[in-house]
C-alpha positions as CSV (number, residue, x, y, z in Angstrom):
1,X,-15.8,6.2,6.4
2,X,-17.2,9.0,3.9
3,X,-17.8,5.7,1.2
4,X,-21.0,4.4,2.5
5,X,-22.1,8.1,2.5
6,X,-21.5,8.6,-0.6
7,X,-22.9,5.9,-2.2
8,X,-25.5,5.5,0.4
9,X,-29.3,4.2,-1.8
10,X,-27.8,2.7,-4.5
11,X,-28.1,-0.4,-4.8
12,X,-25.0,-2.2,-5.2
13,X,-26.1,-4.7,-8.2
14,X,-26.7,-0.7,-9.4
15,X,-23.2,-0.1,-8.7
16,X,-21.8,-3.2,-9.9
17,X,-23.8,-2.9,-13.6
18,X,-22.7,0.6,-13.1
19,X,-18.8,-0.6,-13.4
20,X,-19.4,-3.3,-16.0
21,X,-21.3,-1.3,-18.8
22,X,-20.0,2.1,-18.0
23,X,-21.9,3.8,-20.4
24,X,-25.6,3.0,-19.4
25,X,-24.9,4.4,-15.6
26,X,-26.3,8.3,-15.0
27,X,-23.8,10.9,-14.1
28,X,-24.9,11.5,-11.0
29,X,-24.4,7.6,-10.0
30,X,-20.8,8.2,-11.4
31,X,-20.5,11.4,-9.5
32,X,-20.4,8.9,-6.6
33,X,-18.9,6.5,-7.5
34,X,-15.8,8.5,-7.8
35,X,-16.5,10.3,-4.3
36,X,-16.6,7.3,-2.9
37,X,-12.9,6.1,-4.9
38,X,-11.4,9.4,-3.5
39,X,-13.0,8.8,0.2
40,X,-11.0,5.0,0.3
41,X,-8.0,6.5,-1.1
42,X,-8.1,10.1,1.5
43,X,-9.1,6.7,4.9
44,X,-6.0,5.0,3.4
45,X,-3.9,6.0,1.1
46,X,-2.2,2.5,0.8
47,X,-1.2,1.1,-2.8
48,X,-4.7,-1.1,-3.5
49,X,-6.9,2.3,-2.7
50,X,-4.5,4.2,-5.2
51,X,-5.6,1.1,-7.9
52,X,-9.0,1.8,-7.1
53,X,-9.0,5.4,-7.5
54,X,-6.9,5.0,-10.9
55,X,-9.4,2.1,-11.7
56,X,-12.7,3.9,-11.3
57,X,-11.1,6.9,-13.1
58,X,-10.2,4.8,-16.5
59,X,-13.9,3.5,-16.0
60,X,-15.6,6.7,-16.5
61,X,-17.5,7.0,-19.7
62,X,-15.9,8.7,-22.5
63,X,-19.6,11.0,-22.9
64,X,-19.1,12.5,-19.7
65,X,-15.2,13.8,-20.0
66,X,-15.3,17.1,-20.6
67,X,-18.4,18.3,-22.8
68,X,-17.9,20.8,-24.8
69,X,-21.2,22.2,-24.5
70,X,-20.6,23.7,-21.0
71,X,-17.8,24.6,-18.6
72,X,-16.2,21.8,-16.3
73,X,-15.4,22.0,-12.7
74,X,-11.8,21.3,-11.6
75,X,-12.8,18.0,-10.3
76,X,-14.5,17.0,-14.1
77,X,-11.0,17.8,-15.6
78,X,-8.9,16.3,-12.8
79,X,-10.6,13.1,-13.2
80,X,-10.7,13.2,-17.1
81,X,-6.9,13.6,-16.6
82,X,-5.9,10.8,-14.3
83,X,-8.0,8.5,-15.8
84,X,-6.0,9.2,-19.6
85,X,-2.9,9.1,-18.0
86,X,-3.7,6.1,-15.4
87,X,-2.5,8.0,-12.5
88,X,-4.7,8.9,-9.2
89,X,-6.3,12.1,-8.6
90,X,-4.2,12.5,-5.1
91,X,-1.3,11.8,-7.1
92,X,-1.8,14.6,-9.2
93,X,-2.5,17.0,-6.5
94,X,0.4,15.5,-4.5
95,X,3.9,17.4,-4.2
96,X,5.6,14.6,-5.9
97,X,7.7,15.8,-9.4
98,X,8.1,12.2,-11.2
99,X,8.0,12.1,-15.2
100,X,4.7,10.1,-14.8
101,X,3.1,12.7,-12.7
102,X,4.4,15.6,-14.2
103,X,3.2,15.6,-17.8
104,X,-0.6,14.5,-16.9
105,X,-0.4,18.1,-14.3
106,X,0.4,20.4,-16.7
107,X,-1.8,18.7,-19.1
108,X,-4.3,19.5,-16.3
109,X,-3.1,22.9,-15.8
110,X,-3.6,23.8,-19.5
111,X,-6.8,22.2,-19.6
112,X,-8.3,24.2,-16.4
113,X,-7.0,27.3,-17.4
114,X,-8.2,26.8,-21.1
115,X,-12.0,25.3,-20.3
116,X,-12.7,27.4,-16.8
117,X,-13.0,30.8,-16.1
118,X,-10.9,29.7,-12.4
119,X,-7.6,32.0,-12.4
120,X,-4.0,30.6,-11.7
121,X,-4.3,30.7,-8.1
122,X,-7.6,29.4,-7.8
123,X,-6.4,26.3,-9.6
124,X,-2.9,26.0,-8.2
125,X,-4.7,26.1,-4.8
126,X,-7.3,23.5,-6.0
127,X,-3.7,21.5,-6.9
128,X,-2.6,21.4,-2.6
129,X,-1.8,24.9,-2.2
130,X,1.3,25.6,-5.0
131,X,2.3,28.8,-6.2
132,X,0.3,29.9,-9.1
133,X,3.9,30.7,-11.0
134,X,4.0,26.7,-10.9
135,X,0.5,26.4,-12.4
136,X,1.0,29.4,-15.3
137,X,4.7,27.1,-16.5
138,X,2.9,24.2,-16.3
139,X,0.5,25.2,-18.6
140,X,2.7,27.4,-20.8
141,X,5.0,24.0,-21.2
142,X,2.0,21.6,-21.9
143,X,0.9,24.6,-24.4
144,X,4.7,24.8,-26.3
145,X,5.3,20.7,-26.0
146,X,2.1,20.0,-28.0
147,X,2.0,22.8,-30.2
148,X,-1.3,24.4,-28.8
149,X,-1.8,28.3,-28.5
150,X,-1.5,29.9,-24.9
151,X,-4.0,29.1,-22.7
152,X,-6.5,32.4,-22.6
153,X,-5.8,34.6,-19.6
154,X,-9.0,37.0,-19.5
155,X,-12.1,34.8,-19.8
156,X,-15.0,36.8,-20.0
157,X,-13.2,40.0,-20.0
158,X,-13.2,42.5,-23.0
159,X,-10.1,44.0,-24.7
160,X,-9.6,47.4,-24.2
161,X,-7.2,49.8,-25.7
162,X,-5.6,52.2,-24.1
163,X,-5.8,55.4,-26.7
């Protein structure tokens, strides 16, 4: 199973003080930590590895969600989000349309599109392969329901005027 790889040369009291004062661990120990979460829950997706995904998510310190010194990866805001909403990662990216799934993905949607220069379909494809028309509502609806401005749709690009 992928888990021993990924947390292959720590040592586990490491891992264990790692868990119990969640601020003093590095990132990269984290990092792996939560590979290792997702590795139990994608060998066996059962109920208890679902706790322990949701579990090490709520666990990771609050200095390493989302800096706003530099850009996150998909996988930074993905976590950031299921662990808020106490929901797993798989379950986020899983087809499943429940109230308690729903709000935490476009909450995700508007946060990738807002914080990374990855377009729709690269993150509706990050998501398990949806349409990136499902991705662009989600994100308009998280935007409208909380009052926030549109998420930006030309990152890096310059305006131009047609004269």
């Amino acid at each position: 199973m992928g888990t021993v790889h990924a947390l292959e040369g720590y040592d586990p009291a490491v891992i264990k003080m790692a868990l119990a004062c969640p601020e003093k661990a590095p990132k990269e120990l984290w990092d792996a930590i939560i590979k290792a979460a997702q590795d139990v829950f994608a060998f066996s997706p059962s109920r208890k590895a679902r706790q322990i995904v949701v579990e090490v998510s709520r666990r990771v310190p609050d200095k390493m969600k989302l800096a706003e010194d530099r850009v996150p990866t998909l996988a930074e805001i993905i976590t950031y989000v299921a662990g808020k909403h106490r929901v797993a990662i798989e379950d986020l990216k899983s087809p499943r349309r429940t109230r308690k799934l729903v709000r935490p993905r476009q909450e995700f949607y508007y946060l990738a599109r807002q914080r990374t220069p990855f377009s729709y379909p690269d993150i509706a494809e990050f998501c398990g392969g949806r349409d990136h028309s499902t991705v662009f509502d989600g994100a308009r609806k998280f935007a409208q329901d909380n009052n926030l401005p549109l998420p930006h749709s030309n990152h890096g690009v310059k305006q131009c005027r047609i004269a």
